[in-house]
C-alpha positions as CSV (number, residue, x, y, z in Angstrom):
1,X,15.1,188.6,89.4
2,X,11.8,190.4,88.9
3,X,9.9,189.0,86.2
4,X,7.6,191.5,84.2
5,X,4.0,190.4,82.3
6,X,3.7,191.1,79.1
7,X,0.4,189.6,78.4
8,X,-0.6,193.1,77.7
9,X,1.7,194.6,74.8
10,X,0.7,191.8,72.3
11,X,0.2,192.8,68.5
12,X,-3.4,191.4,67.1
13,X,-3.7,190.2,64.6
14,X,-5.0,192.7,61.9
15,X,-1.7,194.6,62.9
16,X,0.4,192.4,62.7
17,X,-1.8,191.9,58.8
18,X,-1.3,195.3,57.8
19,X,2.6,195.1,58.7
20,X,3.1,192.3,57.0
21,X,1.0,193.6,53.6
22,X,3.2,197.3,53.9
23,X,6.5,194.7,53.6
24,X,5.0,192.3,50.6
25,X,4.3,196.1,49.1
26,X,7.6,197.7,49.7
27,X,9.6,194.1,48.5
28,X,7.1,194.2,45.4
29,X,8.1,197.7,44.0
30,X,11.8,197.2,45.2
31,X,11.9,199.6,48.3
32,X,12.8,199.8,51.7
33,X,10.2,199.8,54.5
34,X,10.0,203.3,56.3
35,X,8.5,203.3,59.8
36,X,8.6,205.5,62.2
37,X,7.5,205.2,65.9
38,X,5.8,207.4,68.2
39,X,5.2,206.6,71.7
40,X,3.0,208.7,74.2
41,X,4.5,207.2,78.0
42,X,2.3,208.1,80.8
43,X,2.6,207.3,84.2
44,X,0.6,204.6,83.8
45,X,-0.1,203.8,80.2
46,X,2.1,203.4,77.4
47,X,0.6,204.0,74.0
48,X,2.6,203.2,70.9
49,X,1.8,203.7,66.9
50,X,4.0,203.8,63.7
51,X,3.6,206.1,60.5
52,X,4.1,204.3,57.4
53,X,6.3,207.0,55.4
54,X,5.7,206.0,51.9
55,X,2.0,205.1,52.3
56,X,1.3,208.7,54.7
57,X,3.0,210.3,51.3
58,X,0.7,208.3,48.8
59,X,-2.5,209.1,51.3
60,X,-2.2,213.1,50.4
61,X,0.6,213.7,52.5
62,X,-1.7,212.9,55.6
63,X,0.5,212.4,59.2
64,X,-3.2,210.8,60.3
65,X,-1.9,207.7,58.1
66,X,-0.7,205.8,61.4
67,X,-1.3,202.3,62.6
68,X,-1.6,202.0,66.4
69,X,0.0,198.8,67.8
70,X,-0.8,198.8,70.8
71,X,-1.5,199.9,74.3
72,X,0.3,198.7,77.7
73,X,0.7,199.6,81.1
74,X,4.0,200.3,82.7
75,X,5.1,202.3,85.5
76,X,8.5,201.4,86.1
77,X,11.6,201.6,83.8
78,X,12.0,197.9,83.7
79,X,8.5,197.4,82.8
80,X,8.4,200.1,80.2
81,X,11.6,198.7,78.7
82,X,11.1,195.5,78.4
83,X,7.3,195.9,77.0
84,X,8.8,198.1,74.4
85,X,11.3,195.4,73.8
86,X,8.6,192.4,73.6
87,X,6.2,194.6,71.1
88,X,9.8,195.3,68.7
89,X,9.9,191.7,68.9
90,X,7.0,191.5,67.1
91,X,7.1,194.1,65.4
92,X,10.2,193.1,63.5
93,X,8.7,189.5,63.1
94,X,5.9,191.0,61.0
95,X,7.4,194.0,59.0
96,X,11.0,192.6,58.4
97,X,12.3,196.0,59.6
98,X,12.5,198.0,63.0
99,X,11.7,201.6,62.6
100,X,14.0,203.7,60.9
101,X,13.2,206.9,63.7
102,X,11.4,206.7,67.1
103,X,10.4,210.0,69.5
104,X,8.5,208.9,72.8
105,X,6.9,211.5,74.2
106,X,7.4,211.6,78.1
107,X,5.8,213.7,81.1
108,X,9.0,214.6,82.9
109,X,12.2,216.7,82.1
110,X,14.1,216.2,78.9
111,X,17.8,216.7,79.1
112,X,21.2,216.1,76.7
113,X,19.4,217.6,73.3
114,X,16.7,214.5,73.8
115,X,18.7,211.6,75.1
116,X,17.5,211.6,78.5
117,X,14.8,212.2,80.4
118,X,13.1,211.7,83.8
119,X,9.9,209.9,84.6
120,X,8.5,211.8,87.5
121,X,5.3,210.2,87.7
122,X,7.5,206.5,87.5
123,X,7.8,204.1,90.9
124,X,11.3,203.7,92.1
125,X,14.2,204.9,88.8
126,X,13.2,207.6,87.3
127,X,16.0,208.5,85.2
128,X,16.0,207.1,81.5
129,X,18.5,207.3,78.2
130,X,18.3,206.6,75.0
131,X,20.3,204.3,74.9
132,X,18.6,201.7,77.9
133,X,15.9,201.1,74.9
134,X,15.9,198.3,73.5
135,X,17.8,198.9,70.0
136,X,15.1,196.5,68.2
137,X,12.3,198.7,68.1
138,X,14.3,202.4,69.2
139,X,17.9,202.9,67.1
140,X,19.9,204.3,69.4
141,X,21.1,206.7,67.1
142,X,18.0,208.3,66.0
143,X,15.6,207.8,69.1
144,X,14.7,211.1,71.0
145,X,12.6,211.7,74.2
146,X,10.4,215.0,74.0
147,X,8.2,216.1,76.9
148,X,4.6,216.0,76.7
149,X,3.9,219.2,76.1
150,X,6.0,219.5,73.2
151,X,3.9,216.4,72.2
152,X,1.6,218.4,72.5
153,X,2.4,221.0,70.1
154,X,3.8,219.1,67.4
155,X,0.2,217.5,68.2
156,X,-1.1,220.6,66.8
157,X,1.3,221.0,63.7
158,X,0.2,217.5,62.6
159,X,-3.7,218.6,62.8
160,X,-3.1,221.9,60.8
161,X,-1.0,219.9,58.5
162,X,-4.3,217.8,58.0
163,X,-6.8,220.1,57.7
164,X,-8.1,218.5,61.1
165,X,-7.6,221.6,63.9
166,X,-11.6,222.8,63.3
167,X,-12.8,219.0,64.1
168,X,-11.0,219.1,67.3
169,X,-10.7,223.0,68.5
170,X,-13.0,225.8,68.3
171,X,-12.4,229.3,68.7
172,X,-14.0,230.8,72.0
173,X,-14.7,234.5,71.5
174,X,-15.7,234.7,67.5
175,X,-18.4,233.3,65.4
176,X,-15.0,231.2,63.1
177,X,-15.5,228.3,62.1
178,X,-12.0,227.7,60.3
179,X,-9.2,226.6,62.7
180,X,-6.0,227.3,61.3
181,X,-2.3,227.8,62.1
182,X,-1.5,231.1,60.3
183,X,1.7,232.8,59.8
184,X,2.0,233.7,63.2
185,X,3.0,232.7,66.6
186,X,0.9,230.8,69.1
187,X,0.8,229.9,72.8
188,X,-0.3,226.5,74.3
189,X,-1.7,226.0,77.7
190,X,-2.5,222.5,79.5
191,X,-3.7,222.3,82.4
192,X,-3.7,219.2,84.1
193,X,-1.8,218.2,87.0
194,X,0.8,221.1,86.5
195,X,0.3,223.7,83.8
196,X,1.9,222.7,80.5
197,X,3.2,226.0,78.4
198,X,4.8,226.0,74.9
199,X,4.7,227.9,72.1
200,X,4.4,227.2,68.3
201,X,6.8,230.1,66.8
202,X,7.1,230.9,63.5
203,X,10.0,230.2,61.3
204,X,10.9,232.5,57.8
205,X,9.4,229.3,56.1
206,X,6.3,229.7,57.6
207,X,6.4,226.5,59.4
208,X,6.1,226.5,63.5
209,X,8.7,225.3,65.5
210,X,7.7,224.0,68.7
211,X,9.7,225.3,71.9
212,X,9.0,223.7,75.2
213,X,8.9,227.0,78.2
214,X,8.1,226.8,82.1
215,X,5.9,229.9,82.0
216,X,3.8,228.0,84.3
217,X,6.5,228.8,86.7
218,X,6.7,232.4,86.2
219,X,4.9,234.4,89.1
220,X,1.5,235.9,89.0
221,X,0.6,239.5,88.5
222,X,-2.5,241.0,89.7
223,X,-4.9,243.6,88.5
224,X,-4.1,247.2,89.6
225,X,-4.6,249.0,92.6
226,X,-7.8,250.7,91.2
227,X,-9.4,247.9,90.0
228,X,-12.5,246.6,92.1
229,X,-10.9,243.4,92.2
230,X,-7.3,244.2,93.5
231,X,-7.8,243.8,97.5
232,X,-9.6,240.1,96.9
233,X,-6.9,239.3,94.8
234,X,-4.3,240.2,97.1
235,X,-5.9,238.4,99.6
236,X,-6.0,235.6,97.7
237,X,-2.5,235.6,96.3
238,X,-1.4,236.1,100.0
239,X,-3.2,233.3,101.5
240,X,-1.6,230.6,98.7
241,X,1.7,232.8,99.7
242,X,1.9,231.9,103.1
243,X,0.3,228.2,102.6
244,X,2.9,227.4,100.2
245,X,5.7,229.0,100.7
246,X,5.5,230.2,103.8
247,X,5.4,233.8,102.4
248,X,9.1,233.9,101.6
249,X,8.0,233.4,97.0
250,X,5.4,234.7,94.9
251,X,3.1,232.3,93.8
252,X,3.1,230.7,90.7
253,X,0.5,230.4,87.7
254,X,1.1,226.8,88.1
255,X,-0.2,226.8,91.8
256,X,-3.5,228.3,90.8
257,X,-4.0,226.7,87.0
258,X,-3.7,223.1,87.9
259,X,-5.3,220.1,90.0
260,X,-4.1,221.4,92.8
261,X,-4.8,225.0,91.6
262,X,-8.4,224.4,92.1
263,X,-8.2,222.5,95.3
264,X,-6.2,225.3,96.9
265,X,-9.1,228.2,95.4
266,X,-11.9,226.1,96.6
267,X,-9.9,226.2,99.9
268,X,-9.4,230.1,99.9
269,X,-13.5,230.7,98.9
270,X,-14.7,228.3,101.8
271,X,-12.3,229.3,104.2
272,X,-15.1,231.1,106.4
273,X,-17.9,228.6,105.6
274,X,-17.7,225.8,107.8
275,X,-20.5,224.6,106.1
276,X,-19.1,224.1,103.3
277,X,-18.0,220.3,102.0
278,X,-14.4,220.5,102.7
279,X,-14.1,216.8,101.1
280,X,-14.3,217.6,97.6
281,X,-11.8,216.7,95.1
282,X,-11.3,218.9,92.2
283,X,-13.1,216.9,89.9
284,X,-16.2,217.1,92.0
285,X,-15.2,221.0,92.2
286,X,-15.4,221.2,88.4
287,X,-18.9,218.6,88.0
288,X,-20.6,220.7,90.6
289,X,-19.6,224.3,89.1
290,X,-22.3,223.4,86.2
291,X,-25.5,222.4,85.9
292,X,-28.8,223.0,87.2
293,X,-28.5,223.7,90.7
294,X,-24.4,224.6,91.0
295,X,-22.6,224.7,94.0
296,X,-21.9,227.9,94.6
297,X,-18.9,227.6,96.2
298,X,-17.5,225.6,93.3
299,X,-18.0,228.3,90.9
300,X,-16.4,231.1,92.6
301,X,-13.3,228.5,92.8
302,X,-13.8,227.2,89.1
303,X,-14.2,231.3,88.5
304,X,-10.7,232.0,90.0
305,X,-9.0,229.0,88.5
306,X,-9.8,229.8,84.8
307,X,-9.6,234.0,85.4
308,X,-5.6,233.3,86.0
309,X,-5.4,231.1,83.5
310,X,-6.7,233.2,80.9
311,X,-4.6,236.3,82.5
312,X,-1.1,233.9,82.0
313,X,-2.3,233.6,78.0
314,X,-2.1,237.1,78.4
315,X,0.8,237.1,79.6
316,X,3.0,234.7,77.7
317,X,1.1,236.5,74.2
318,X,2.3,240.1,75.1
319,X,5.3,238.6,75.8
320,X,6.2,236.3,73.6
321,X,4.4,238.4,70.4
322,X,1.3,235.7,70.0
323,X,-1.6,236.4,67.9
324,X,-3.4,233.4,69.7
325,X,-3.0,230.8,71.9
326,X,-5.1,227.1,72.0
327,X,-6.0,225.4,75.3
328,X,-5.9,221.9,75.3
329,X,-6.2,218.9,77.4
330,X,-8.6,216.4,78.5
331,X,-9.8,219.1,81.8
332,X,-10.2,221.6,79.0
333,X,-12.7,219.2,77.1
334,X,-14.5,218.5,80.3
335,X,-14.6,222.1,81.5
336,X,-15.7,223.7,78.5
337,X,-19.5,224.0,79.8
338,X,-18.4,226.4,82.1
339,X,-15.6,228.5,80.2
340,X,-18.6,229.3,77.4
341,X,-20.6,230.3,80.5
342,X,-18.3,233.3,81.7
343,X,-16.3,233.3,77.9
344,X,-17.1,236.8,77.8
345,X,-15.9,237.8,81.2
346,X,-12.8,235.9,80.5
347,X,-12.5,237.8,77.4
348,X,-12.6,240.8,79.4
349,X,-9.9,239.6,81.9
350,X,-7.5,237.9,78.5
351,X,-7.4,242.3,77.8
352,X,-6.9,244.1,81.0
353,X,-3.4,244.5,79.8
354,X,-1.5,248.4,79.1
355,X,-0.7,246.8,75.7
356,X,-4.2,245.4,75.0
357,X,-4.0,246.9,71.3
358,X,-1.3,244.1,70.9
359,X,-3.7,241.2,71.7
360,X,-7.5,242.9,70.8
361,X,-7.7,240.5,67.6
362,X,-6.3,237.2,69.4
363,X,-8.1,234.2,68.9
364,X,-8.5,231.7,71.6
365,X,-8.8,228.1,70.2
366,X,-10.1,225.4,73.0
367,X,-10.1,221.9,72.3
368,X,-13.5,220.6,72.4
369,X,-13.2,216.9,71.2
370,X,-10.4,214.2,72.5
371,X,-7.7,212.8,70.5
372,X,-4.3,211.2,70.8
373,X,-3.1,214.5,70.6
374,X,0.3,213.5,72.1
375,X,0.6,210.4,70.2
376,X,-0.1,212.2,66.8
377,X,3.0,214.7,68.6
378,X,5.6,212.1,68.6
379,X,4.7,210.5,65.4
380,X,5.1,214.0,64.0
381,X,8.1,215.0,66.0
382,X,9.8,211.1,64.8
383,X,9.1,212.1,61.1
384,X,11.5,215.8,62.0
385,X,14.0,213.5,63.4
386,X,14.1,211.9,59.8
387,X,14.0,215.0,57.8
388,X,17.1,216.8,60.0
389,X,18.7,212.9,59.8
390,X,18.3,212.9,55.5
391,X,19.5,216.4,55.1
392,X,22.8,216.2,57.3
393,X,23.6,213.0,55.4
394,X,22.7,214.8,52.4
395,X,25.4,218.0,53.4
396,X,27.8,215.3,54.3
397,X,27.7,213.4,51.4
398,X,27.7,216.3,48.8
399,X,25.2,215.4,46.0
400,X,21.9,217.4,45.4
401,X,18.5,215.8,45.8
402,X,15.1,216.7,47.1
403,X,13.6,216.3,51.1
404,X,10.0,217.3,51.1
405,X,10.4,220.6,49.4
406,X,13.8,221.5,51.0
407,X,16.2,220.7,48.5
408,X,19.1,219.5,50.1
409,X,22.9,218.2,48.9
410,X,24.5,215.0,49.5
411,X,21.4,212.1,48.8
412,X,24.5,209.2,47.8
413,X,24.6,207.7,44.1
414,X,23.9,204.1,45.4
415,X,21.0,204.9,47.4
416,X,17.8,203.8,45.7
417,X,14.8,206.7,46.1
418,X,10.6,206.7,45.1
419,X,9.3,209.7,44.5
420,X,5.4,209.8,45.6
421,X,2.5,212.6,45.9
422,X,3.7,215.7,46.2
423,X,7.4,215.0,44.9
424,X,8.9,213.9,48.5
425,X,11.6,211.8,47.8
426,X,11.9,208.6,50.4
427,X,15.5,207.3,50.9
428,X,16.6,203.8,51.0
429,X,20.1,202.1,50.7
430,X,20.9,199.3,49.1
């Protein structure tokens, strides 16, 4: 029987303080203790926080109110299972409670309306469910796997909902200070290993709902057939063509606006220059593109890289109806030297479009400082899960009460309730 090491997902001490101080607080004013769980899985490292909801209500309705427990590494389902189930363990030890919702955020392919999902980037099983958690720290019957770009997005909703979008995003092409998520729709773009699309759509309430797309699979479109730049980009498209797919597909925004992307441009430019270091990887691409003396070689494939990234924005906001779109991600952070180098060119490219009236006053917001964006994503997305989970029990049950600033029917007679800050009333039975 393999035996996994948990030396790793420990609670310290101060959290295991401040869970213990949230239930001599809750047992003092005669509540229940609501937590909720957020979990960012990678393929390697497993982060995991908790929102206290009565305390984020009292600190100015903030979702930045979180405690982080802790961070392991797991790379297999039995590992990730059973470090979850060791941290529940002591998480229950502490607060006296296990979380009421949990949402673990998860780079792979969510299926069965959140109850599945695989781990592509896992060793060995890939497939997980809901219900192979352990029930300790995720109830099976109000646990949900999202995908990371989702995370992502409700990554975003949680910073505009604080206030926080201008400390960690900055519009590209205008002098704006303000971030802000108006009453509008917006794309997202990550690129990383794949490309990550999603948008942030906007509902009659004027709240964004976050849908997951593939748009990074759609196929690429080139400039036209009078434009200076249409035989090169034939050229290119048809050299990734046949290299990929032996010519039988269209090539994808995906197999230009991602690691590999920029491996396979810098392959195209240096095709002819035997010269040229052929041993790069693309994070040498990207350090060399910058700086003093650049490599020139990494520039034109940085160049080509970023042009058809900016072109799919384009695409997905005429589209999709965007008035902006934000490009996040770690690469983004680390790239951003040489997007403000050419921002203006890439402007330029973002409007070669026949409907460029449509998109002339878009914004493009790029992340320029690191967070737990996707962490912050599934704490967000765990609260949702406890909002649609209060008002179904509410239309079941048939008596009126209030949930946030939804007012909702069915909160039962013997439930206790606290209203805090802005009037959000917090359920507990007794």
């Amino acid at each position: 029987m393999t035996t996994v090491n948990l030396s790793d997902a420990e609670l310290d001490s101060s959290t295991v303080t401040t869970l213990a101080r949230w239930r001599a607080e809750a047992q003092k004013v005669g509540i229940g203790l609501e937590l909720y769980l957020g979990a960012d899985v990678g393929g390697t490292n497993t982060r995991v926080a908790v929102i206290n909801e009565n305390e984020r209500i009292i600190d100015n309705n903030s979702s930045n109110a979180y405690l982080f427990l802790c961070k392991f590494k797991a790379s297999t389902l039995l590992e990730l299972t059973e470090k979850l189930r060791h941290v529940g363990q002591q998480f229950v030890q502490a607060s006296g409670t296990r979380p009421v919702t949990a949402c673990l955020a998860i780079a792979g392919p969510v299926s069965d309306k959140g109850r599945s999902v695989s781990l592509t980037n896992y060793v060995g099983e890939k497939q997980l469910k809901v219900n192979d958690l352990p029930a300790i720290f995720c109830p099976h019957d109000s646990t949900i796997f999202i995908n990371d770009l989702a995370s992502t997005c409700h990554g975003i909703n949680s910073l505009g909902e604080e206030n926080l979008l201008s400390e960690y995003f900055e519009s590209l092409w205008s002098q704006e200070t303000k971030v802000r998520l108006d009453p509008t729709n917006y794309a997202v773009l990550s690129m990383g290993t794949g490309l990550g699309c999603g948008i942030l759509a906007l509902l009659p309430s004027e709240a964004h709902e976050v849908i997951s797309t593939e748009n990074g699979h759609s196929t690429v479109s080139t400039v036209g057939p009078s434009h200076p730049n249409y035989d090169s980009e034939v050229s290119f498209i048809n050299y990734l063509g046949e290299k990929l797919y032996n010519g039988k597909h269209a090539i994808e925004w995906e197999d230009i606006c991602s690691g590999r992307g920029l491996l396979a441009c810098y392959e195209y430019v240096t095709r002819n220059h035997p010269s040229a270091d052929k041993s790069l990887d693309a994070a040498s691409i990207s350090k060399r593109a910058v700086g003093e003396a650049p490599d020139e070689y990494c520039r034109d494939a940085m160049y080509l890289h970023f042009q058809f990234l900016f072109r799919s924005a384009q695409q997905q906001c005429v589209g999709l109806n965007c008035k902006g779109f934000f490009l996040t991600g770690d690469n983004q952070i680390a790239n951003n030297a040489f997007v403000t180098e050419f921002r203006e060119k890439f402007h330029s490219e973002y409007l070669n479009h026949p409907k460029a009236e449509w998109i002339g006053k878009n914004q493009c917001y790029r992340q320029i400082k690191s967070t737990e964006l996707n962490l912050r994503g599934a704490l967000y997305a765990a609260r949702l899960v406890a909002s649609s989970a209060a008002a179904k029990r509410a239309a079941v049950l048939g008596t009126n009460a209030t949930l946030g600033n939804v007012t909702v029917s069915g909160v039962p007679s013997h439930s206790r309730h606290q209203v805090f800050g802005k009037g959000l009333l917090t359920l507990h039975s007794v």
